[in-house]
C-alpha positions in Angstrom: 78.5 85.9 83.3 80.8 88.1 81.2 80.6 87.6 77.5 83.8 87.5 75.7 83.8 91.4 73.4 84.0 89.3 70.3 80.7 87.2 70.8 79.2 90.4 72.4 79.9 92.3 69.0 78.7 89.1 67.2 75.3 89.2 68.9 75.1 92.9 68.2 75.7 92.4 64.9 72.8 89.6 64.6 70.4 91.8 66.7 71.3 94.8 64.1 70.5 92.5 61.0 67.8 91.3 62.1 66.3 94.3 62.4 67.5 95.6 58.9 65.7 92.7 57.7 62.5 93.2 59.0 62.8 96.8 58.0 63.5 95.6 54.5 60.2 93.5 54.5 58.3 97.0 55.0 60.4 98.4 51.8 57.2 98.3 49.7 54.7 99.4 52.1 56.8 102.7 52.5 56.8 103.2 49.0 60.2 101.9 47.9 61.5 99.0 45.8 61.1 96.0 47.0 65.1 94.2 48.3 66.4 91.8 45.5 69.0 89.2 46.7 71.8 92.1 45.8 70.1 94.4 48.4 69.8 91.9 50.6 73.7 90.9 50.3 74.4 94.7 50.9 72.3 94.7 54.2 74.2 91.7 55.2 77.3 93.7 54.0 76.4 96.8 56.0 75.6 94.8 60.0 77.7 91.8 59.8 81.1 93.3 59.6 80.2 94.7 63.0 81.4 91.8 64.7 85.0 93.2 64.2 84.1 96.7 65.1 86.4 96.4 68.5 89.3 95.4 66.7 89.6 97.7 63.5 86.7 100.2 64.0 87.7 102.6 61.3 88.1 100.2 58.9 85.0 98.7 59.7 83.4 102.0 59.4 84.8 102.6 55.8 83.5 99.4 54.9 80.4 99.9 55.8 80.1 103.6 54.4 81.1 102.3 51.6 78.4 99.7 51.2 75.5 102.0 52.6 76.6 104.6 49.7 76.6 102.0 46.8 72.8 100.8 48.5 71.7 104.5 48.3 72.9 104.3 45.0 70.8 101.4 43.7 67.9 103.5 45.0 67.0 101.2 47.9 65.0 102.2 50.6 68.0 104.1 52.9 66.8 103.9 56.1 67.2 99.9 55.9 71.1 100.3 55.9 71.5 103.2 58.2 71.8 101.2 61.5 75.2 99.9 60.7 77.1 102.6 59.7 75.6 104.6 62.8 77.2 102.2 65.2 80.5 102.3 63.3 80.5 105.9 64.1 80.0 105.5 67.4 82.8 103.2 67.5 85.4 105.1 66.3 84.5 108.1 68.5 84.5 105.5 71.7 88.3 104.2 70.4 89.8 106.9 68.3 91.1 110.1 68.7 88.9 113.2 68.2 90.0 113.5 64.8 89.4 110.1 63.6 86.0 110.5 64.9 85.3 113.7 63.3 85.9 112.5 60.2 84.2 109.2 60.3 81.1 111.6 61.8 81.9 113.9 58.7 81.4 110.7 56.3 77.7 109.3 57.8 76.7 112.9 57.6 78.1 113.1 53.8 75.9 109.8 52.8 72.6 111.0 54.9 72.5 114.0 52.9 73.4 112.3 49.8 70.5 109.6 50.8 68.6 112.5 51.2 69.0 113.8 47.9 68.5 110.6 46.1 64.9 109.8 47.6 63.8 113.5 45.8 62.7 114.3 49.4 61.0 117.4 49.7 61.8 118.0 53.6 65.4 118.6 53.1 65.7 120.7 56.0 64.8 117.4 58.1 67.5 115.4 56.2 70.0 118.0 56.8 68.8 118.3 60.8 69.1 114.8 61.0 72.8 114.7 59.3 74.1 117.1 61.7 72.2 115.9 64.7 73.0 112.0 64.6 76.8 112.0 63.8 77.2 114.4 67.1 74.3 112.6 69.1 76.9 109.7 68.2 80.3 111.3 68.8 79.4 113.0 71.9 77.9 109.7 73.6 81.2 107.5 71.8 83.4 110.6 73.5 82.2 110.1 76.7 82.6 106.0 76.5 86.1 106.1 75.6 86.6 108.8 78.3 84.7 106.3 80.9 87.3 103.6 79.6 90.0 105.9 80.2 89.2 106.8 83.3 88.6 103.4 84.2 92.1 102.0 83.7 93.9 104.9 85.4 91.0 103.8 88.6 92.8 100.0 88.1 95.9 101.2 87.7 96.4 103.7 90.7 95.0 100.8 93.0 96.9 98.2 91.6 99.9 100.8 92.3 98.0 101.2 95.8 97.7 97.5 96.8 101.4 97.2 95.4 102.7 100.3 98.1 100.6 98.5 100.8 102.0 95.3 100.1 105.6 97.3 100.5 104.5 98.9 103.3 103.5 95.8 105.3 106.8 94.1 104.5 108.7 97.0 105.8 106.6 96.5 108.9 107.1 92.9 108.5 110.4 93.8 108.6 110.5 96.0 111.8 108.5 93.5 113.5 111.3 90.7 112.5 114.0 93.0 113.5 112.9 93.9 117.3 111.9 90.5 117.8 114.9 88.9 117.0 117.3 91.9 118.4 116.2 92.2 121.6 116.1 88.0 122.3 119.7 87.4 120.7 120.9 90.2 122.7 119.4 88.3 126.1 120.9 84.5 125.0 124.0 86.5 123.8 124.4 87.8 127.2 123.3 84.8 129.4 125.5 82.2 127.0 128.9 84.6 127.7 127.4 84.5 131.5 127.4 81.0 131.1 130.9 80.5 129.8 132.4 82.4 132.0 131.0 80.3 135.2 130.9 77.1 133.5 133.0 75.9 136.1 133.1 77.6 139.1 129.5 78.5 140.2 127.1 75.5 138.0 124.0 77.3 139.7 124.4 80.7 137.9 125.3 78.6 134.8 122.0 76.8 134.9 119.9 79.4 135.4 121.4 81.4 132.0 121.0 78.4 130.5 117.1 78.6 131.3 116.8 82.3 130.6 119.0 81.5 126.8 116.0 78.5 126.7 113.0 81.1 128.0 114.2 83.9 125.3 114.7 81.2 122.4 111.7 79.9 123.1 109.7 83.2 122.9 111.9 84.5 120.3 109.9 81.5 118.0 106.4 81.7 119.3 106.4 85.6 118.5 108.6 84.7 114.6 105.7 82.1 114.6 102.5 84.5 115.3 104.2 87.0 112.7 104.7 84.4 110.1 101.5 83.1 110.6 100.1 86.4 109.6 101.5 86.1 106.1 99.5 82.9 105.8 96.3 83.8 107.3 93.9 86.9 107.0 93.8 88.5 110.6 95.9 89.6 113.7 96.7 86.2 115.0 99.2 83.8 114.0 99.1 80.1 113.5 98.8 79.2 117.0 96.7 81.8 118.1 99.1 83.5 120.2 98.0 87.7 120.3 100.4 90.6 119.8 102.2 91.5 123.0 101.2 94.0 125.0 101.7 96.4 128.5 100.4 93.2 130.5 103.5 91.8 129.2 106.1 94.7 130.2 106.4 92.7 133.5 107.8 89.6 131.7 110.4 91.5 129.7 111.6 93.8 132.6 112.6 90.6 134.1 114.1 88.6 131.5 116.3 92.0 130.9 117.4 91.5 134.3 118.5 88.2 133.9 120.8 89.6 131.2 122.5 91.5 134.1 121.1 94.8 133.8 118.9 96.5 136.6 115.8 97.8 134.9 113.1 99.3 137.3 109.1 99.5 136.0 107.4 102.1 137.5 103.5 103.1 136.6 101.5 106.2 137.0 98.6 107.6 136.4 95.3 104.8 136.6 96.1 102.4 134.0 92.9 102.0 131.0 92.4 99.8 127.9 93.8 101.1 125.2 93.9 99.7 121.5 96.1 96.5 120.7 98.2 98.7 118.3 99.0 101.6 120.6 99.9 98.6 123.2 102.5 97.3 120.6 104.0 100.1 119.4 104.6 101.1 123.6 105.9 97.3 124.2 108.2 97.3 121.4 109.8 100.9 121.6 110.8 99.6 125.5 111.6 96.1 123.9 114.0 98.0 121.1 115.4 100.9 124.2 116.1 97.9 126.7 118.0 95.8 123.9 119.8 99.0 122.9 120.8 99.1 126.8 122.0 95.4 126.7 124.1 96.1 123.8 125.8 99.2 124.4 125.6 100.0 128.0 127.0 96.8 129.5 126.4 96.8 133.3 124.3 99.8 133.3 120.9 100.4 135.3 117.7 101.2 133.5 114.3 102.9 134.3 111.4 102.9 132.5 108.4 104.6 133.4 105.1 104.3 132.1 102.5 107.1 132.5 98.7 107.3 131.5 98.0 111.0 131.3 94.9 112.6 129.8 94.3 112.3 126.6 97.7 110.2 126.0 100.1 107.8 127.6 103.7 108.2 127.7 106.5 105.7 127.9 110.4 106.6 129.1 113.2 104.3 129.1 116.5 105.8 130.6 119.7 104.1 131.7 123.0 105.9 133.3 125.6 104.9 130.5 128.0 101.8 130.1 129.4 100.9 133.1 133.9 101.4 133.2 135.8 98.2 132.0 132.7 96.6 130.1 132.7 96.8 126.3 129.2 97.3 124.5 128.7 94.2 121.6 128.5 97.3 119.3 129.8 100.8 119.0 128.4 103.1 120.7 126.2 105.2 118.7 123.1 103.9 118.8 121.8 104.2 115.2 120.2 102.2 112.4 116.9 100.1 112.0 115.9 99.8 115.7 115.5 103.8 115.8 114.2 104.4 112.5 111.7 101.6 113.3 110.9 103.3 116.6 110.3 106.8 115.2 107.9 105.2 112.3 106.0 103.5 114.6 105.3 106.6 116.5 104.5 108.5 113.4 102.2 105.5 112.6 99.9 106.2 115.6 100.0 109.9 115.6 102.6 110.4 118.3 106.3 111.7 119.2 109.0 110.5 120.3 112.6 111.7 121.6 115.6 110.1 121.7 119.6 110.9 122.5 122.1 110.7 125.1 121.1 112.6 128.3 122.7 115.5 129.8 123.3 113.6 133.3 124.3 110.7 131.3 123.5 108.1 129.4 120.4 107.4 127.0 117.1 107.8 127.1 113.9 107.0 125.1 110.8 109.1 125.4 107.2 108.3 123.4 104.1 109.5 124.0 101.0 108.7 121.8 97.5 109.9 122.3 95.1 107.6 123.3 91.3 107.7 121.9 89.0 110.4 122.3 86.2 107.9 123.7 89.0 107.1 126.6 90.1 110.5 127.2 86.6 111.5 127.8 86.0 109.0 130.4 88.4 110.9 133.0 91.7 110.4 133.2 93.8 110.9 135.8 97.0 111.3 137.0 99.2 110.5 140.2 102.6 111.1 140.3 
């Protein structure tokens, strides 16, 4: 249990006269006068102000010089006094600039000597090593405390300014996880629900079954909002309702809801297929998920390929389609710029890998990443058939 620095300094104060006290019961014994209620109302002078040391140590420090000197003075047995204004030193070197602390070191070694000279002691040179040696024994150890304390709040304050950039950084990732979610299933319902309307009418079958893939996409659009909300409320990789992070066992399930949105996207695999992490599985299914809503938006009507290779040492994705078909407008202009490809390059930065993208030379667009996979997984063998 911490103690609060006030009742810390209180108790330090007690501990300090009681100790003078008992030092002043062996006054006699040592050959000095024995403490009369004014010595003893100096003593108390000289350890109780301590308590406020913490908040105005210099002034504490004069204080008590000043009542240690006026104790010398009255010819009372110095050593009784000396525990108090030792501590003040050391207080004002652990708070204080050098300078403050010099010259509060300067003062205890001023009223040793003078303590010194008072008693008509005949060792001198022990009086003298003892004014020079305490005040620096006490300002080197006060230094180094207030350089602890210093270094100790630019510790707290470089990770609180950490926590606070990893708190940005998983919102911007937050962010890019909202944004590929929500593109790539709007695009799909925006396509089946202008399918729809157009053959409202004439062919209820092929109505129908955008109306299913617009209730399929909305309904996966929420469970994966839901798992990502989920892990702002919870401490782990799973949302609220348990559901995991997508992955390439789920490429299958997008190719074909892409489809449904009336563009012909082939999967083709190569190499043997191995575990590989959760995140490198992510980052692949939402670069395809970002390229193949990229496809539905501005190349209307146009065939897609994407390719998935496990090579050694690394897997590779590709997602390529052959340009906007004649007579269809894309739902956006045609460069395809902005969040989706800034999100795609960060995430392949984020797991060490590259990635190309830009119109092709036999025409239109294609996607390349390719991340390393784990040294572990590499070593195991991998292979590749074309």
């Amino acid at each position: 249990m911490r103690l609060h620095p006030l009742a810390a300094d209180g108790l330090i104060a007690a501990a300090l006269t009681t100790v003078a006290v008992l030092l002043g019961t062996e006054a006699v014994a040592q050959g000095w006068p024995a403490l009369d209620p004014l010595a003893w109302t100096l003593v108390a002078l000289l350890t109780l102000p301590l308590v406020l040391r913490t908040r105005a140590p210099v002034t504490v420090c004069l204080a008590v010089h000043a009542c240690w000197a006026l104790y010398v003075t009255l010819d009372y047995w110095p050593v009784v006094g000396s525990f108090g204004p030792m501590l003040a030193v050391y207080t004002v070197a652990a708070q204080r600039p050098t300078r403050t602390a010099a010259a509060c070191a300067a003062l205890l070694a001023g009223v040793w000597i003078y303590a010194g000279l008072r008693s008509d002691s005949g060792a001198m040179a022990s009086v003298a090593g003892q004014a020079v040696g305490f005040p620096l024994v006490l300002w080197r150890f006060g230094y180094v405390a207030r350089r602890t304390g210093e270094l100790t709040l630019r510790l707290r304050a470089e990770q609180a300014d950490r926590a606070r950039r990893e708190v940005a950084e998983e919102r911007v990732r937050i962010a890019r996880e909202l944004h590929d979610v929500v593109a790539h299933h709007i695009a799909v319902i925006n396509v089946q629900a202008g399918l729809a309307r157009f053959v409202f009418r004439s062919d209820a079958r092929t109505a129908r079954d955008a109306l299913d893939t617009i209730e399929g996409a909305s309904g996966e659009a929420l469970a994966e909002l839901r798992r990502m909300l989920g892990l702002l409320r919870a401490d782990g990789v799973q949302g609220a309702d348990g559901a995991p992070a997508p992955g390439l066992d789920q490429l299958d399930e997008m190719v074909t809801r892409v489809r449904t949105g009336g563009v012909g996207v082939q999967l083709r695999v190569t190499g043997t297929p191995r575990p590989l992490p959760p995140g490198v599985q992510l980052c692949v299914y939402r670069v395809v998920q970002e390229a193949l809503t990229n496809v539905l938006k501005h190349a209307p009507g146009a065939d897609a390929a994407v390719e998935l290779a496990y090579r050694a040492g690394e897997v590779t994705v590709s997602v390529t389609d052959g340009g906007p078909v004649e007579g269809l407008d894309p739902v956006t202009p045609a460069e395809r710029g902005g969040h989706g490809l800034i999100g795609m390059r960060e995430r392949a930065k984020l797991y060490g890998g590259t990635i190309a993208v830009g119109p092709r030379s036999e025409g239109g667009f294609g996607v390349r990443l390719t991340l390393p996979t784990p040294v572990q997984v590499a070593r195991r063998g991998d292979s590749v058939r074309e």
